[in-house]
N, C-alpha and C positions, 0 to 999 in steps of 0.2 A: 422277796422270797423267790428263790429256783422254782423250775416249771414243775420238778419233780416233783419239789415239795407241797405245790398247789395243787397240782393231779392227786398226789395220795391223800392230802388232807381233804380235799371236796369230794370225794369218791366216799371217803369212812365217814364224816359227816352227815352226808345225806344217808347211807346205810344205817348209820344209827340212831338218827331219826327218826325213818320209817319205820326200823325194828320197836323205839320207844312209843312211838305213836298207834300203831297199830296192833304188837302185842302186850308193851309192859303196860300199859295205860289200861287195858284191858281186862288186868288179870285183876282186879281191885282189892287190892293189898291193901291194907287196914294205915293207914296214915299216907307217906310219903311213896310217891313213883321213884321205882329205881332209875336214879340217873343217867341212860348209858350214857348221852351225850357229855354229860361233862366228863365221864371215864375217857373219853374218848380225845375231849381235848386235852386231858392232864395226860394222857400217853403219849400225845403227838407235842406238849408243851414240853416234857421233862426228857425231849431227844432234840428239838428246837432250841429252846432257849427262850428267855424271856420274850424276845421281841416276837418272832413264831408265835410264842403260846398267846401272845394277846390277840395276834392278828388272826390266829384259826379263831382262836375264845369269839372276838364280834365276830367274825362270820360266821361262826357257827350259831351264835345266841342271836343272830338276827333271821336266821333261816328260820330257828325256832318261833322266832316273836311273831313270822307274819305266816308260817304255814299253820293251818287247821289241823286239828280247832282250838287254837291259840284264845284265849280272852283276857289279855292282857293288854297294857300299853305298847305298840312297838317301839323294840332301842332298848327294854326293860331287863331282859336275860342277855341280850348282846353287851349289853354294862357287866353284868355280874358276871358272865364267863371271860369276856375283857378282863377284868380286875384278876379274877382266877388263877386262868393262862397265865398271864405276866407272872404272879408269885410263884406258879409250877414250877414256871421256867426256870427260876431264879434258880436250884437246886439242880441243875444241871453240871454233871460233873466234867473236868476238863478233858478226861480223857472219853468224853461220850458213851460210857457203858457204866452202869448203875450195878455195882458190887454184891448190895445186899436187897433183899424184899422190906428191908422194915422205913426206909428212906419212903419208898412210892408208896405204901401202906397207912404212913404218919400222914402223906400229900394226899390221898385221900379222904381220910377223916378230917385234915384240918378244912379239904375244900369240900366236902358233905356242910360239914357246918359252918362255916364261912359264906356258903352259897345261899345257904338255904334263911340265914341272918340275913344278906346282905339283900337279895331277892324282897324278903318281910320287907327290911327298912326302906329301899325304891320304895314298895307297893303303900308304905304307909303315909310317903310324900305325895306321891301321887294320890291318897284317897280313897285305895284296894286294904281294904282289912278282913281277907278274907284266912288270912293266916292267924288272926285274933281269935275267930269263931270254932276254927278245926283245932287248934292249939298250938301254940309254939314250941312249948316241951318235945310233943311227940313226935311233932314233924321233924325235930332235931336225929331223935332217937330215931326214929325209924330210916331216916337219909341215912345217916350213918353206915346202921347195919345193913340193910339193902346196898349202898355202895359197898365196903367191906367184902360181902359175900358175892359180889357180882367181881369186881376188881380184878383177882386171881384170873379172871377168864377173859379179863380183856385188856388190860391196861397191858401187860405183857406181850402182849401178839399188837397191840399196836404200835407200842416202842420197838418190836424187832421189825415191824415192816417200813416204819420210818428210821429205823438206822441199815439197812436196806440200800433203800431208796436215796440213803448218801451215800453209801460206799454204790453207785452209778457202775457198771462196767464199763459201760461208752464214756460216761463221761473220764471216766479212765485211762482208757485210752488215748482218749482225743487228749487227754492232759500229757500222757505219756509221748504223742508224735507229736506235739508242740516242743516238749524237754531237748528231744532228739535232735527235732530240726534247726531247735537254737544253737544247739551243742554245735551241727552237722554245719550250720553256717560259721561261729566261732570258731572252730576248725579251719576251714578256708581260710578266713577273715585273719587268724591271725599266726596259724601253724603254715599253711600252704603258700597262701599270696605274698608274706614276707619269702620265704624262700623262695620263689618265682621270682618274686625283686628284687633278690640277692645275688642271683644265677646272671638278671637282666645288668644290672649294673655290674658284676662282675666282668660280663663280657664285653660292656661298654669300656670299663678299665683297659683290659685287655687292647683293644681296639686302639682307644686314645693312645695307651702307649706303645703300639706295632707304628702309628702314624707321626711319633712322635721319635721314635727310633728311625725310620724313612727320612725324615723332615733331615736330622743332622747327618745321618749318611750321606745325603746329597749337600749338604753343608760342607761337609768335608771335601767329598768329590770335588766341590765346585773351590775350593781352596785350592786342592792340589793343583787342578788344571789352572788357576791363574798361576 
C-alpha cells in the first residue's frame, strides 16, 4: 500500500474506534452496536480495492480485538473484517467513482449481516456462545438498521477522502516532472544529438574531401613538373 494510503486509513480507523468505543458503545441501544468501524472499512475498501480492503479490514479488526475493553479472542474481528474488506473491494468500479448510492447500500447490509454470521460462527468455534443467549435473529436485525441509518453519514466522506488521497497533487506533479524530463531527455537523445552528429560528420565530409581535392592538385602539379 502507498504511504498515503496508510496515513488515511490508520488515522479514520483509530478515530473510529474511539468514537465506537467511547460513545456508541454507550448509548445502549437495545441489540446490536452500531458498527462504525466496519462503515469505515467498507468506505476505504470500496475506493481500494480488494487487496486494500482486506489489509485495512485486519488491521483495523485487530486494533479492535486487543484495545479495551475487548473480551474476545484476539485475531477474531481482524478475520471477519479481513473476510469483509476483500468482498467490499471486489465491487470496486474501474473507473473509481461509484455512480449510484444503491451499489454501497446493498455492501452494507450484505456486510451488517455477513459480519455479524461470520463474527457468531469464529465465536462458536472457539467456545463464545454469547450470541446464542442475546439472540441471533435480533442481532441480525438491529446491525442492519443501525448500519443502514448511520452509513449515509459516513461511508460517503470516507470514500471521498480516500479518492482524495489518490488523486495526491505532489504526487502529481512529481509524476508530471518525471513525464517531462523523460520527454526533455528523448529530445536530446534523439531530436538534437542526431543533428549535432549530422552537422559533425557533415563537416568531416567536407574536410576529407577539401584534403582529398589538395591531395590530386598536387598530383597533377607534380605530373606537369616531371
Amino acid at each position: 500500500m502507498r504511504l498515503n494510503r496508510i496515513l488515511l486509513s490508520a488515522a479514520l480507523v483509530v478515530a473510529a474506534l474511539m468514537i465506537q468505543v467511547s460513545v456508541l458503545a454507550r448509548l445502549h441501544l437495545p441489540g446490536a452496536v452500531p458498527d462504525l468501524l466496519l462503515l469505515t472499512v467498507l468506505g476505504l475498501a470500496m475506493v481500494y480495492g480488494h487487496v486494500g480492503g482486506a489489509l485495512v479490514g485486519f488491521g483495523a479488526g485487530l486494533l479492535a480485538d486487543i484495545a479495551p475493553p475487548a473480551d474476545h479472542a484476539a485475531g477474531r474481528y481482524a478475520l471477519v473484517l479481513c473476510v469483509i474488506g476483500y468482498f467490499a473491494g471486489l465491487i470496486k468500479p474501474e473507473t473509481g467513482q461509484v455512480k449510484s448510492a444503491t451499489g454501497p447500500m446493498a455492501v452494507v447490509v450484505g456486510a451488517a449481516i455477513g459480519s455479524t454470521l461470520l463474527y457468531a460462527g469464529v465465536g462458536a468455534l472457539v467456545g463464545d456462545t454469547a450470541a446464542r443467549h442475546v439472540g441471533l435473529p435480533g442481532l441480525l436485525l438491529t446491525a442492519t438498521v443501525y448500519d443502514l441509518l448511520l452509513a449515509p453519514f459516513v461511508v460517503p466522506g470516507i470514500m471521498a477522502l480516500a479518492r482524495r488521497s489518490e488523486n495526491d497533487p505532489l504526487g502529481e506533479t512529481n509524476t508530471a516532472a518525471k513525464k517531462a524530463a523523460d520527454i526533455s531527455s528523448g529530445w536530446l537523445s534523439s531530436g538534437t544529438g542526431l543533428h549535432i552528429g549530422g552537422q559533425r560528420g557533415a563537416f568531416g565530409g567536407l574536410k576529407s574531401k577539401a584534403r582529398s581535392r589538395t591531395t590530386r592538385v598536387g598530383r597533377i602539379k607534380g605530373v606537369k613538373r616531371l
